[in-house]
DRENPA-3360 file (N, C-alpha, C; in nm, 2 decimals, always signed):
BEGIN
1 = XXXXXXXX = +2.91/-4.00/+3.04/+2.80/-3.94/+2.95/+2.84/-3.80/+2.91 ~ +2.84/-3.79/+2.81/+2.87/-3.64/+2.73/+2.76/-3.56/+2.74 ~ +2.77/-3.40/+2.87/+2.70/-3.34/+2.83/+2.66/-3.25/+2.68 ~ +2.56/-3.19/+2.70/+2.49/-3.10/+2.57/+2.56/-2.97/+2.61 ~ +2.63/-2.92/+2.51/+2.68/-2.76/+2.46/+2.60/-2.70/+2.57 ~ +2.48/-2.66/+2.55/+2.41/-2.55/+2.63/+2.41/-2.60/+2.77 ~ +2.43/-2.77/+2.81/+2.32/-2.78/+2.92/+2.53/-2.69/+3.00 ~ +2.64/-2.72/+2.94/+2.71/-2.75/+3.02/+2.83/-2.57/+3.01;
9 = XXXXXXXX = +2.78/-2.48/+2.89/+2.80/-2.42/+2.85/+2.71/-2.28/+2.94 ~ +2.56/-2.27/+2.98/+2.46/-2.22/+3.03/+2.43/-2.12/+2.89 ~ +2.42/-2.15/+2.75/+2.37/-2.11/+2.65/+2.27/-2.17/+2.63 ~ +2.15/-2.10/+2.61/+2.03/-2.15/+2.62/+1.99/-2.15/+2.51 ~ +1.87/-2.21/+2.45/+1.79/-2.21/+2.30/+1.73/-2.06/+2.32 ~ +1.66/-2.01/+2.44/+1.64/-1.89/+2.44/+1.70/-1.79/+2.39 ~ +1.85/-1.79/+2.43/+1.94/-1.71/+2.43/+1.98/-1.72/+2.21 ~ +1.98/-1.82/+2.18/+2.03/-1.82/+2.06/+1.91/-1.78/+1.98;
17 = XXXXXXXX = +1.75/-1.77/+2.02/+1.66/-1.71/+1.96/+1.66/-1.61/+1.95 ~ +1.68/-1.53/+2.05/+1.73/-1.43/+2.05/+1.82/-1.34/+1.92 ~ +1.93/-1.39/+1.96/+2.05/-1.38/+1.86/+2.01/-1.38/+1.74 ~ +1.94/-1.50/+1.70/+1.90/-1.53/+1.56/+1.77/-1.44/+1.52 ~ +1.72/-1.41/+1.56/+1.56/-1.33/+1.54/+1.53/-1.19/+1.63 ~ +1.62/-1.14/+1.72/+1.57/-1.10/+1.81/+1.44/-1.11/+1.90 ~ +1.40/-0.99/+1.96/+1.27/-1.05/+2.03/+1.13/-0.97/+1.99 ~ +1.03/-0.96/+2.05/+0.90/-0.87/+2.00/+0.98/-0.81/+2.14;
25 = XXXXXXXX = +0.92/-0.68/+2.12/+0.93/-0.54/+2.17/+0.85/-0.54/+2.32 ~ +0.75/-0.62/+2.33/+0.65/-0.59/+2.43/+0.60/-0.74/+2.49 ~ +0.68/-0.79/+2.61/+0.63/-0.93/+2.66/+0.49/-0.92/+2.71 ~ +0.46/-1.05/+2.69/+0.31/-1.08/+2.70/+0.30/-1.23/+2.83 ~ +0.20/-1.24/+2.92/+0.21/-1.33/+2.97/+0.09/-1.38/+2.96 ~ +0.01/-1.49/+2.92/-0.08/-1.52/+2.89/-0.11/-1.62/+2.77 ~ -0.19/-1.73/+2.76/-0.22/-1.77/+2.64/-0.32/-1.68/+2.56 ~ -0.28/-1.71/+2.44/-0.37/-1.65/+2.32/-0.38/-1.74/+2.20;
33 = XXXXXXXX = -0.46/-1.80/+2.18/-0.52/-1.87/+2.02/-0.42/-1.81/+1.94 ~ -0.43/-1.90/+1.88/-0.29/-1.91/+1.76/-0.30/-1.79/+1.67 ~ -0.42/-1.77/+1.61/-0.41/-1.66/+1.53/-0.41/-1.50/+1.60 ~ -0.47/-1.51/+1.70/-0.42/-1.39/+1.81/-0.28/-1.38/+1.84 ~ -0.26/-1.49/+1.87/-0.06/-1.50/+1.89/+0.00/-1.44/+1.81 ~ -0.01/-1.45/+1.69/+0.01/-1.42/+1.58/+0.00/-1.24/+1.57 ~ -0.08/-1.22/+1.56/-0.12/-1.13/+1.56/-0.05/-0.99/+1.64 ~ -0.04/-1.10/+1.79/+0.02/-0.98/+1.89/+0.16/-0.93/+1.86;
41 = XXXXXXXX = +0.18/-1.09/+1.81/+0.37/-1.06/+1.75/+0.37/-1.00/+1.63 ~ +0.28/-0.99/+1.56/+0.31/-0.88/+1.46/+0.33/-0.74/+1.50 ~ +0.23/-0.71/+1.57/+0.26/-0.60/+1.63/+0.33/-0.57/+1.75 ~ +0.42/-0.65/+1.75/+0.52/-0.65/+1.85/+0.67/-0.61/+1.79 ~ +0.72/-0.62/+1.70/+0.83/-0.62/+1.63/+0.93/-0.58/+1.62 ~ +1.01/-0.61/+1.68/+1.19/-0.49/+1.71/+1.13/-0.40/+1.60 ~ +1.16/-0.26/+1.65/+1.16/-0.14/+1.55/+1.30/-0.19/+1.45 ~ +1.38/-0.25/+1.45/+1.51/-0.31/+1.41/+1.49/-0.40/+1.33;
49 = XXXXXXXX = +1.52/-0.50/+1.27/+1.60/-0.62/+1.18/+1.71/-0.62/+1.23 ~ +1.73/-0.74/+1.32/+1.89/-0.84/+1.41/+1.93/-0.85/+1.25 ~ +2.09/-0.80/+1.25/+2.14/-0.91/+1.13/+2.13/-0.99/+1.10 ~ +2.12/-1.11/+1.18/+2.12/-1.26/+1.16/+1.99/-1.29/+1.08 ~ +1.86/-1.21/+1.13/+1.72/-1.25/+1.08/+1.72/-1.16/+0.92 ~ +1.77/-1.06/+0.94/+1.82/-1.01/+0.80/+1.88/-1.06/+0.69 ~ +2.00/-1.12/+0.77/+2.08/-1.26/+0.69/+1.96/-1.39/+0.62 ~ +1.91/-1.40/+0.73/+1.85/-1.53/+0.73/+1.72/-1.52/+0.60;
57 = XXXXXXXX = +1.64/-1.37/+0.59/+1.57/-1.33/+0.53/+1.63/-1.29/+0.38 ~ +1.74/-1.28/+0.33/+1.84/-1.30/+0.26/+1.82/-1.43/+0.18 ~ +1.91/-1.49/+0.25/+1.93/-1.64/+0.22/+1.82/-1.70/+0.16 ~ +1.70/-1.66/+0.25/+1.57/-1.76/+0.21/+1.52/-1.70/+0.06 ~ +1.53/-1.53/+0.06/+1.45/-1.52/-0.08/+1.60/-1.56/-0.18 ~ +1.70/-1.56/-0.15/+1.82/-1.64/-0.24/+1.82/-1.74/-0.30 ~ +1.76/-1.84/-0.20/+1.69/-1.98/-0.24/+1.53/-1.98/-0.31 ~ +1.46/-1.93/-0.26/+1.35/-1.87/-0.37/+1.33/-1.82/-0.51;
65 = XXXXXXXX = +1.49/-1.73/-0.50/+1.51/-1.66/-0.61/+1.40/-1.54/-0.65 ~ +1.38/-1.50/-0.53/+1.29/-1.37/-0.55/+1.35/-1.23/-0.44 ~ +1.30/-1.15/-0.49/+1.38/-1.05/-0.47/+1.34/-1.03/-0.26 ~ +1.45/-0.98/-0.22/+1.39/-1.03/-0.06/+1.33/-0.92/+0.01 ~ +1.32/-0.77/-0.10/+1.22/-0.72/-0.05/+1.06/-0.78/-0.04 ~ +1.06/-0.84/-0.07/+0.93/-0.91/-0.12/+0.88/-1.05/-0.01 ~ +1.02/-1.06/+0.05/+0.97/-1.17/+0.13/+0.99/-1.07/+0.31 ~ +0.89/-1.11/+0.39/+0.91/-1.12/+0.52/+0.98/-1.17/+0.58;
73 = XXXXXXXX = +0.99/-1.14/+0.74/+1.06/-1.21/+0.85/+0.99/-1.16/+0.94 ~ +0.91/-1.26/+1.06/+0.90/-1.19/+1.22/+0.94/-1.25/+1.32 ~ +0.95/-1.20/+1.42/+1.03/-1.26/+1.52/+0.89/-1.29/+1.65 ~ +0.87/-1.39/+1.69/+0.77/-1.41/+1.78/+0.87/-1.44/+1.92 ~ +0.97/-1.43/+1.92/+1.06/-1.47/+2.06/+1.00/-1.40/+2.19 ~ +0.94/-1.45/+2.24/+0.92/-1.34/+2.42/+0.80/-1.37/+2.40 ~ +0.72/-1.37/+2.28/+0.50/-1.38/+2.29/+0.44/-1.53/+2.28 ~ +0.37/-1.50/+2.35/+0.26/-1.61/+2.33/+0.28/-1.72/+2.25;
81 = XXXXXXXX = +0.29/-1.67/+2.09/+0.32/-1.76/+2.01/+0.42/-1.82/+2.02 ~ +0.55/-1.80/+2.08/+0.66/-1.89/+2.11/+0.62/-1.95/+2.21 ~ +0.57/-1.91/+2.40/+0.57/-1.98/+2.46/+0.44/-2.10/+2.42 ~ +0.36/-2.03/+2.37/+0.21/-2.13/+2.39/+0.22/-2.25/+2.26 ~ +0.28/-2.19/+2.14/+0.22/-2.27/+2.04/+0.38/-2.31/+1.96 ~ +0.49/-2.27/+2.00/+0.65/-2.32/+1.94/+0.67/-2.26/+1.85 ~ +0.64/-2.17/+1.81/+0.69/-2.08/+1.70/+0.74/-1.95/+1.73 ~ +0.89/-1.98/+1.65/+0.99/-1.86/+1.70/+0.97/-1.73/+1.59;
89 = XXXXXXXX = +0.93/-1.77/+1.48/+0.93/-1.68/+1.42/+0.84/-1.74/+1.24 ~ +0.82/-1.61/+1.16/+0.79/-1.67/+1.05/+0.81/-1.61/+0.94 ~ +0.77/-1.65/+0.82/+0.79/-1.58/+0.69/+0.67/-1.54/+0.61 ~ +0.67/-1.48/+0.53/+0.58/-1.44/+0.44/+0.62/-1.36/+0.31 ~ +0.55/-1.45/+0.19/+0.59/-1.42/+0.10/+0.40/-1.49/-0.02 ~ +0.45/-1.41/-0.08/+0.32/-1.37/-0.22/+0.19/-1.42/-0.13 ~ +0.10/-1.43/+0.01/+0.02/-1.45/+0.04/+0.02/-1.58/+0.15 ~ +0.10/-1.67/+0.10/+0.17/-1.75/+0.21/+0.23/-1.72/+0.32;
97 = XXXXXXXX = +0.22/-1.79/+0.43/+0.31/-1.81/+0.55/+0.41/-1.91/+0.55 ~ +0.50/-1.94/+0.61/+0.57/-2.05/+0.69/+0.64/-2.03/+0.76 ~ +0.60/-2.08/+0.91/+0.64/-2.09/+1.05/+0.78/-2.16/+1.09 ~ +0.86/-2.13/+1.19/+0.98/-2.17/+1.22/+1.01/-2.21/+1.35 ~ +1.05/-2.28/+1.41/+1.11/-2.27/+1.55/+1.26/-2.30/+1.53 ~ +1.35/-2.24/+1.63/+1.48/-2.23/+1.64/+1.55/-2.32/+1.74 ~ +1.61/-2.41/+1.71/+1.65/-2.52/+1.83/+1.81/-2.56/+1.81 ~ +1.84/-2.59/+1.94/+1.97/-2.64/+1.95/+1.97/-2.78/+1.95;
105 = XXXXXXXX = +1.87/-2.85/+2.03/+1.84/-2.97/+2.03/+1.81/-3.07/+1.92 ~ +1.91/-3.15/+1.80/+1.89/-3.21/+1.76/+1.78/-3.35/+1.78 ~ +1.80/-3.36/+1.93/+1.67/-3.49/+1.92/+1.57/-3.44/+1.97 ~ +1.56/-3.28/+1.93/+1.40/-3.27/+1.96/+1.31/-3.37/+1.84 ~ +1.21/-3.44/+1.92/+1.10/-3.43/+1.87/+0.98/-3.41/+1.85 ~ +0.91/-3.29/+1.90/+0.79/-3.25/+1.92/+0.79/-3.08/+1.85 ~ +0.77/-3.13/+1.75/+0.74/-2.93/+1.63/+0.58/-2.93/+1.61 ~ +0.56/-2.80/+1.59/+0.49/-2.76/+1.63/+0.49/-2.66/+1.45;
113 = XXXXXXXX = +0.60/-2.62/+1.46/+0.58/-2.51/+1.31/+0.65/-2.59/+1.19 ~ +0.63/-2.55/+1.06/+0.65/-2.59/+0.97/+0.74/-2.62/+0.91 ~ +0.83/-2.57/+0.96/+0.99/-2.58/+0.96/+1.13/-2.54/+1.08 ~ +1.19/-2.66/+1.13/+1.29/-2.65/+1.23/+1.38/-2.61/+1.23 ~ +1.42/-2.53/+1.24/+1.60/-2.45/+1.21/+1.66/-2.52/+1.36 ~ +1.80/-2.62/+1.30/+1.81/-2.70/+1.40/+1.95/-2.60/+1.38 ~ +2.02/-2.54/+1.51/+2.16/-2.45/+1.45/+2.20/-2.55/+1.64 ~ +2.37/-2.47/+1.62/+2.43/-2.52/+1.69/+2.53/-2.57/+1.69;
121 = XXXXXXXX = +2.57/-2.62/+1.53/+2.70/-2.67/+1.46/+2.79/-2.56/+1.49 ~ +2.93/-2.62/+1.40/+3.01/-2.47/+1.42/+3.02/-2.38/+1.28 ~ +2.89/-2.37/+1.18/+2.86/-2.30/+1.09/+2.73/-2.25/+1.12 ~ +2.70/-2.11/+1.20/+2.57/-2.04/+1.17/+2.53/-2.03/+1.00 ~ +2.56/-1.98/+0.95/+2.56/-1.96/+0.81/+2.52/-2.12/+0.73 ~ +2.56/-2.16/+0.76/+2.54/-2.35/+0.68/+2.41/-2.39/+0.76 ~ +2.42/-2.34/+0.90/+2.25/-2.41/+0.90/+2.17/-2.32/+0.86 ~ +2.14/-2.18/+0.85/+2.07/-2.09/+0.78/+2.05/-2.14/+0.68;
129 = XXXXXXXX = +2.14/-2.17/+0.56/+2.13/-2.17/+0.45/+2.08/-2.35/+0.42 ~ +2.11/-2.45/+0.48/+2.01/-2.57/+0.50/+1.86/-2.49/+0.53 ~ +1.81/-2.44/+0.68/+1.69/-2.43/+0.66/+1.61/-2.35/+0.59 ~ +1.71/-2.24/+0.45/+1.64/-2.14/+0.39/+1.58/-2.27/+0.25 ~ +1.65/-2.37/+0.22/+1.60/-2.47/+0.15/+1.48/-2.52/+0.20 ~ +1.46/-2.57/+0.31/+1.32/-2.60/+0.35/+1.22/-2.48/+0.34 ~ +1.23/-2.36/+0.41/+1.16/-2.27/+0.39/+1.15/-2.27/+0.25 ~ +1.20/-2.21/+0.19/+1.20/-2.23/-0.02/+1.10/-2.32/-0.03;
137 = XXXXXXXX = +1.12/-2.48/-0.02/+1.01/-2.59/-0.06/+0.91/-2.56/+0.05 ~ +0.90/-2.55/+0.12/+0.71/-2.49/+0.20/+0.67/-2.40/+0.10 ~ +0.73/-2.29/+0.10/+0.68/-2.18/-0.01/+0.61/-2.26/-0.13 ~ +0.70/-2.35/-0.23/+0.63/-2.44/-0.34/+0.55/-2.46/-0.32 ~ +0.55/-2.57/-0.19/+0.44/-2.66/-0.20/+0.33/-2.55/-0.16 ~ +0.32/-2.46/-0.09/+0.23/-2.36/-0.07/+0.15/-2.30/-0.18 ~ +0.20/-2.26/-0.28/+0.19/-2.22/-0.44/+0.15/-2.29/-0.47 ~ +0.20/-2.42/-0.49/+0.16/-2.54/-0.60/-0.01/-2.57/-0.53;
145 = XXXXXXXX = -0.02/-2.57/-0.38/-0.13/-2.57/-0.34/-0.22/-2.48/-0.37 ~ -0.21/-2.37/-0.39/-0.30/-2.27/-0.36/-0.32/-2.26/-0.54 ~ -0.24/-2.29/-0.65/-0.29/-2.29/-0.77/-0.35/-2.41/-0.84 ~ -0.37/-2.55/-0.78/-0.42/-2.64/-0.77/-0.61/-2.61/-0.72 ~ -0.63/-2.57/-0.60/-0.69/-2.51/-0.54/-0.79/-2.41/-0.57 ~ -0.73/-2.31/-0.67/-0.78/-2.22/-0.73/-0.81/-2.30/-0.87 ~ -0.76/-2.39/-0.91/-0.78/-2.45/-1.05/-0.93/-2.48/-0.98 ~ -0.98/-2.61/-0.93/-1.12/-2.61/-0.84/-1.19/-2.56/-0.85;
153 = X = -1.16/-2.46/-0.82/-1.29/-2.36/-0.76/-1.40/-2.27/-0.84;
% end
C-alpha cells in the first residue's frame, strides 16, 4: 500500500496552511458561532501578508479581473474558525465573502467552506491558479445573486 506524502513525509495540512496563509496572531481555544469565529480572525491577522496569500490574493483578483487592491485575503489558521467550523481562510470583495479551506487530501470529503484549495501536486502556483477560478465563479454567482435579489425587492 502506498503511503500519503504527509502521512510518510511528517508534513502536515497544518503545516502547509500555514505556509500558504500564514496564521492569526493570537490562538484561541474554544468554540465560537461562526460569525464570532469570524470575527475573532479578523481581528487576529498577521500584522504581515505571507507571500503565498499575497500571491494567492493576486491571482484571484487576476481571474476576476479587478484590481487586487480591491479584493481581500484573511487567514483564519490557529482560530476557532478553522478548528470549529473548516475554514482556513477567506476573501472579500465588492460586499461578498467566499470561504476556503486548504487541504492536501484529495479524498477529502467532508467541506465545510465554499471553496477547497486541494494543493500538494508538484505546482503550488497551478493549484492556486485552479482554485483562484473557483473563487472568481463564487464571486459571480454571488453578484449575479445579490443583483437578482435586489431586482425583487
Amino acid at each position: 500500500m502506498q503511503k500519503k506524502f504527509f502521512t510518510s513525509s511528517g508534513y502536515t495540512g497544518h503545516i502547509l496552511e500555514e505556509e500558504v496563509l500564514g496564521s492569526c496572531s493570537v490562538k484561541f481555544d474554544g468554540f465560537l458561532i461562526f460569525p464570532k469565529a469570524k470575527e475573532f480572525a479578523r481581528k487576529n491577522q498577521p500584522k504581515v501578508l505571507c507571500p503565498t496569500a499575497r500571491a494567492f490574493r493576486e491571482v484571484v483578483a487576476k481571474e476576476m479581473k479587478v484590481d487586487p487592491a480591491s479584493v481581500a485575503i484573511y487567514t483564519a489558521v490557529g482560530s476557532p474558525l478553522d478548528t470549529y467550523h473548516s475554514v482556513d481562510g477567506w476573501f472579500e470583495w465588492n460586499g461578498n465573502t467566499v470561504t476556503f479551506d486548504v487541504t492536501m487530501n484529495r479524498q477529502k470529503d467532508r467541506y465545510r467552506a465554499d471553496v477547497t484549495v486541494v494543493m500538494g501536486g508538484c505546482d503550488m502556483e497551478y493549484d492556486l491558479e485552479f482554485a483562484a477560478r473557483e473563487i472568481a465563479n463564487a464571486f459571480k454567482w454571488a453578484e449575479r445573486g445579490r443583483k437578482s435579489h435586489d431586482l425583487h425587492v
